[in-house]
Every structure is written in C-alpha cells, then in structure tokens.
C-alpha positions in Angstrom: 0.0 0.0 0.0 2.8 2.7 0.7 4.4 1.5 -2.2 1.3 2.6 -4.0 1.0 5.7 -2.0 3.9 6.9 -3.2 3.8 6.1 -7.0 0.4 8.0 -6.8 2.3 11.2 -5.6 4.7 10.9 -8.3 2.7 10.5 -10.9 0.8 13.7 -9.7 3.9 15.9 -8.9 4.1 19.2 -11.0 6.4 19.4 -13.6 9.0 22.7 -12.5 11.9 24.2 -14.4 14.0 27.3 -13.5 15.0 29.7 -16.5 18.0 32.2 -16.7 17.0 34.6 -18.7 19.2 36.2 -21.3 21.6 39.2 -21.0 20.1 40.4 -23.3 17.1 39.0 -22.8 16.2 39.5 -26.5 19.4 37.6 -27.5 19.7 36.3 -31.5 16.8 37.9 -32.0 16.0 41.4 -31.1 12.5 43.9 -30.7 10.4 46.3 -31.7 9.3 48.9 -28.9 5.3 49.0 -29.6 2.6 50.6 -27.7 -0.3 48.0 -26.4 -3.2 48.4 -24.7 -5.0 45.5 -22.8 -7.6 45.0 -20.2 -7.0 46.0 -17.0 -9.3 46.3 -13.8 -12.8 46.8 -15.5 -11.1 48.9 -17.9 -7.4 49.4 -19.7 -3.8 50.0 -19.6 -1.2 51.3 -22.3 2.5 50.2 -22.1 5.3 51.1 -24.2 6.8 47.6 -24.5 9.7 45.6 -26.1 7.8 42.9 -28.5 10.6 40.3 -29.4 10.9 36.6 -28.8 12.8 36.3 -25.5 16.0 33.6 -24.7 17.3 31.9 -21.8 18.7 28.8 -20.1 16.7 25.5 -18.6 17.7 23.6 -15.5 16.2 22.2 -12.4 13.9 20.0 -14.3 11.8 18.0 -12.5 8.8 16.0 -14.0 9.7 16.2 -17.8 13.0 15.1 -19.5 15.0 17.7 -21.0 14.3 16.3 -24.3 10.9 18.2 -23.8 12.5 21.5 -24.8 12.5 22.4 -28.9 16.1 23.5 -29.3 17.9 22.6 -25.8 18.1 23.6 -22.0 21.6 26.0 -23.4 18.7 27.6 -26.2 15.4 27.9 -24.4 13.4 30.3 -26.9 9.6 31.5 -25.5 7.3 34.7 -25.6 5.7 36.3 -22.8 2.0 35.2 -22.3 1.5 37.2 -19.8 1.4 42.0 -19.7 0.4 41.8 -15.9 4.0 41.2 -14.8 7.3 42.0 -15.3 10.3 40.1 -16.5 13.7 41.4 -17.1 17.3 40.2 -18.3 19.4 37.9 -15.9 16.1 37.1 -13.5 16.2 33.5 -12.2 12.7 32.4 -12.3 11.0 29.1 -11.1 8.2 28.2 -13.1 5.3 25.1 -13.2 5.1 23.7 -16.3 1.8 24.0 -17.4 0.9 21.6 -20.5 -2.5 22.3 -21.4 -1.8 26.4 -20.7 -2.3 27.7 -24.4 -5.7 28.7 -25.0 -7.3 28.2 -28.9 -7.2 31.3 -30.3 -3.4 31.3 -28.9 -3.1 27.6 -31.4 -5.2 29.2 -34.2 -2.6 32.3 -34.4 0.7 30.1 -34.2 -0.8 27.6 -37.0 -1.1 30.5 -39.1 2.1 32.1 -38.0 3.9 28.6 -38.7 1.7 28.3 -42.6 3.5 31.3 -43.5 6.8 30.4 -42.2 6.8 26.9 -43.5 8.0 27.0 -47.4 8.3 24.2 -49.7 5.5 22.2 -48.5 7.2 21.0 -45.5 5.0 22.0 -42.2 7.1 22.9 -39.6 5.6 22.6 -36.1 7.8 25.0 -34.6 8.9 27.9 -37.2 7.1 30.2 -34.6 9.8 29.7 -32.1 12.5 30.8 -34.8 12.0 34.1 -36.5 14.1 34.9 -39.2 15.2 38.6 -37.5 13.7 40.9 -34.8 10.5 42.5 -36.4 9.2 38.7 -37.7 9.6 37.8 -33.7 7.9 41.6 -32.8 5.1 40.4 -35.1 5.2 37.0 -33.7 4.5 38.4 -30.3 2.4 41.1 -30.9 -0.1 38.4 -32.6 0.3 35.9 -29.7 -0.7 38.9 -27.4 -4.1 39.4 -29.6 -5.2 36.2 -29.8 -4.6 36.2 -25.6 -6.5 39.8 -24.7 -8.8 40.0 -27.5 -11.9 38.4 -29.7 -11.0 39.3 -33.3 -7.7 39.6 -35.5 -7.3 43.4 -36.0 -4.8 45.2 -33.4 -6.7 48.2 -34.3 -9.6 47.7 -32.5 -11.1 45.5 -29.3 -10.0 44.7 -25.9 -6.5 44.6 -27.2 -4.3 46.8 -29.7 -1.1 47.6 -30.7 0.5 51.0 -32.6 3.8 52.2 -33.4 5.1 49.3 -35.0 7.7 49.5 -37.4 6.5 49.0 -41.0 8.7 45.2 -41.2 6.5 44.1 -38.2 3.0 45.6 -39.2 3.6 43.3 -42.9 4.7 39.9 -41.2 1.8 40.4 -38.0 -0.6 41.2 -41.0 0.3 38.2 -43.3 0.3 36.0 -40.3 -3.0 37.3 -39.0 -4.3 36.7 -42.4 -3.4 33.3 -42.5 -5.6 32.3 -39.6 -8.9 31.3 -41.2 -7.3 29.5 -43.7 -4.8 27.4 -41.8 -4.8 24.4 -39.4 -4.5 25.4 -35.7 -1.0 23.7 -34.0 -1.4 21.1 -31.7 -1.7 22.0 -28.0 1.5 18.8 -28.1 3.8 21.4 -29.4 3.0 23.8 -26.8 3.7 24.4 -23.0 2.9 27.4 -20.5 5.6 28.0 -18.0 3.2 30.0 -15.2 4.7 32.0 -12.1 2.9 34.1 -9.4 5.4 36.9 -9.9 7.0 37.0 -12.9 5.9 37.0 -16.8 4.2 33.7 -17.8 6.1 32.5 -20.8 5.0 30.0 -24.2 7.4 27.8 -25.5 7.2 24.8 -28.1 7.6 21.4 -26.3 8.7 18.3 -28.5 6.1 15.3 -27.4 7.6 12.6 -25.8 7.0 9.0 -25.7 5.4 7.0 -22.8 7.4 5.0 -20.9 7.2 1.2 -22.1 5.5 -1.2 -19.7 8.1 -3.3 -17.8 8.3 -6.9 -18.3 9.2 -9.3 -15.6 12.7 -10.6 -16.2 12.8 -14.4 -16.8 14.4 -14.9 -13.2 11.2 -12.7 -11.9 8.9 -14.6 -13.9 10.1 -18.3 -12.8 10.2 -17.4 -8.7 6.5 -16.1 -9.1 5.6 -19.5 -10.7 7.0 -21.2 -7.7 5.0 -19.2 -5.6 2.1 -20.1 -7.3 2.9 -23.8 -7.1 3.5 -23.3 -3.2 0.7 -21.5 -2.6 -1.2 -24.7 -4.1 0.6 -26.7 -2.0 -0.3 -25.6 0.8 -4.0 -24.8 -0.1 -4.1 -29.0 -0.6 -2.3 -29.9 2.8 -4.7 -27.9 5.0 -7.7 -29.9 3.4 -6.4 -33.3 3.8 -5.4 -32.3 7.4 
C-alpha cells in the first residue's frame, strides 16, 4: 500500500523548471518597442513595451525530460504570455510547467504564423519559435498577445491593440493574422505554459515525448513467481487433507 501511496504522488507531482534569462534577454533575436493596450481592472492599460521573442537557459527540471524542450536547456526560446507582470534580463525564475496552458485562439494564431513560415511544403511545427530577424519575432509576439486579450484579429480595434510598429513588423503580424482562417490550428502537443505568481508567464514549443514502455518481468522474476504459485497450491491441498 505505501508503495502505492507513493507512486500515486509521483505520478501527480508538477512538472517545474528554472530559466535564466538572457543578458540580453532578446538575445539572436532582437525587438520592436510598440505601444499596447490591454484590459485591465474593469477597464485598460497602455504600455510602451519591447515585442521580441525572449532567450534563456533550462535547468532544475523536475517532471519532464529535458528532451521536452524544442532546441535545448543551453537555447530555451519563449514569448511572454503574460502583460500583468514583469520580466527582465538575468532574473532566475522558477516556473510550473503547465501543459495544457495555451488557449485556442493562442493555437489558431501560431498555425497560421507557422503556414506562412513553412516553405516548400514542408509544415514545420515550430517555425514560430525561430523568426528569421527581430520585427518577424515583434510580429510573432504582438499576434500571440491578440489572440490572448482579445476576440477578433485586427490590433486596431477591441480589448486589445497595438501602434507604433515598425512598417517590417506591421507586414509579417498582417500576413500572419491573415493566414488564420485559412490554416490548421497547431497542436496543444507542441505547446507548453511556463506559469509564475510573480514574474511573466512564458510560451514555449515542447517536443512530445513517448510513454514510458510497460516493464516486463525478467525471466528470473517470472520463474520465482511460478514457484509461488505452485507453493501456494501446496499448501492450499495440505490444509484440506489435514
């Protein structure tokens, strides 16, 4: 029974990982300072905010291999999902993994973002985590932050907008957001929310990982438990002839 006990606990533990974030925290990729406005305590806030695709390091994983991660622990590459809290370069964060975190619209915006990315017919699952320079990854983030605050796809107008962009970004968040009826929302599998009480809440890809395979008794194992079957028998006969 405690053995049981305890495998129950295991199974259930939350899956943790603590990131070092990037000095800078935009590293190999860069941002566009926008303006955003988002719901905020029965009515709204504006920011000027750096958009960009942020960078930082994985370790103290508990509850997931570090296969998990797209690129590797060295390369972690994620975007805030979160405008209610702060995050800044070289903060240490400890975050719960959280694997069903990305809501639709959020899957319905990265499918489109990843149709547009994807060339040559080949889809590529995770060509939103990889933006080919800073105002791709501004647009990237920008759209990730509509489809989180708001209802429609136009940053113009809604619960959410964005202004100030630089012309490169406005073109790649318009062909993007002009891709989402048309294109196959991504798989929640390629997705995971790393959540924190006080710090940014960050989306990252996750690569799916196999279950464990069932274990097989050894031969040895398998030969001793027929014994004790046969003994048990035994027994079971002497007590009625007694």
């Amino acid at each position: 029974m405690t053995l049981a006990l305890a495998g129950v606990a295991s199974a259930s533990q939350a899956a943790t990982v603590q990131v070092v974030f990037d000095n800078p925290i935009f590293n190999g990729s860069g941002s566009d300072p926008v303006h955003i406005q988002f719901p905020s305590g029965g009515g709204s806030t504006t920011d000027y905010v750096a958009a960009g695709r942020f960078q930082g390091t994985a370790s103290s994983i508990v509850g997931v291999t570090p296969g998990i991660f797209v690129d590797n622990t060295n390369d972690l590459l994620m975007y805030c999902y979160d405008v209610y809290e702060s995050i800044n370069s070289n903060w240490v964060v400890n975050y719960e993994v959280n694997f069903g975190g990305a809501i639709a619209r959020t899957l319905d915006f990265l499918g489109a973002v990843n149709t547009v990315m994807s060339g040559n017919g080949s889809y590529d699952p995770y060509a939103w985590l990889h933006p080919v320079n800073r105002n791709q990854g501004a647009a990237i983030q920008v759209g990730i932050w509509e489809s989180l605050y708001d209802t429609d796809w136009n940053i113009t107008t809604g619960s959410f907008k964005a202004w100030s962009l630089e012309t490169a970004t406005t073109n790649y968040l318009n062909a993007f957001l002009q891709a989402v009826p048309g294109s196959a929302s991504l798989n929640q599998a390629f997705t995971m929310v790393l959540e924190a009480p006080n710090a940014q809440d960050m989306i990252t890809g996750r690569r799916p990982q196999p279950e464990p395979a069932t274990q097989v008794p050894e031969p040895d194992s398998l030969a001793l438990l027929g014994l004790a079957l046969v003994g048990l028998a035994a027994s079971r006969r002497l007590r009625k002839t007694a």
